[in-house]
C-alpha positions, 0 to 999 in steps of 0.5 A: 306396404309403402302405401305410394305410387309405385310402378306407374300406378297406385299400391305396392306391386306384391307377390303373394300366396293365394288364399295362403295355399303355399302349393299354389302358383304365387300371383304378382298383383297390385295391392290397391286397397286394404279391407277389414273383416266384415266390410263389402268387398268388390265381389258384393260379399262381406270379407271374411278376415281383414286383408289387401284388395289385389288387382293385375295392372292388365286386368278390368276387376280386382282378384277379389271380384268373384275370382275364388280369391279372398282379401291377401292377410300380410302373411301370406305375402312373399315379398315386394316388389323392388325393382322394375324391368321393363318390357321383361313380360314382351320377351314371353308373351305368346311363349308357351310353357315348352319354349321355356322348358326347352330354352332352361334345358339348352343354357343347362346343357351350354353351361354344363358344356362350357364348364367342361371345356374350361376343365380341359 
């Protein structure tokens, strides 16, 4: 971790496994702080192993104040963030799941198709 101001805001933006199960959905949070094992976390809790404190830009508490989720070991972060799109999650706000689907099987089968018609 850079330890900067990144993104418009304090601590690198991270993409992570929660409480490192690596079959659940990576969550993309801001870490904002470290904790060490014992400490108090947000939650009122004494943390459980050493770790980042994690929060969404968008989101009043940090993951760790009573969400489930414990303080993120660096192993069980997957990469982090590089690059800024902006206003990338505007294009899915309000977009179901089946939107998207929908739209990956469309430019799937529009690939497929203009692939055939180069082939000709």
């Amino acid at each position: 971790m850079r330890g900067y101001k990144s993104f418009g805001d304090y601590g690198d933006v991270i993409i992570f496994h929660p409480n490192g199960i690596s079959s659940a959905t990576p969550i993309m949070h801001r870490a904002i702080s470290w904790m060490e094992k014992g400490e108090e976390m947000p939650n009122g809790e004494p943390a459980p192993h050493e770790g980042y404190i994690t929060k969404g830009d968008n989101n009043p508490y940090p993951d760790q104040s009573g969400l489930g989720i414990e303080p993120v070991k660096p192993g069980w972060v997957i990469c982090v963030a590089r690059v800024r799109i902006p206003y990338l999650g505007h294009l899915f706000k309000g977009v179901g799941g089946t939107v998207i689907i929908y739209a990956g099987i469309y430019a799937i089968i529009l690939a497929c198709l203009m692939r055939k018609k180069k082939k000709r």
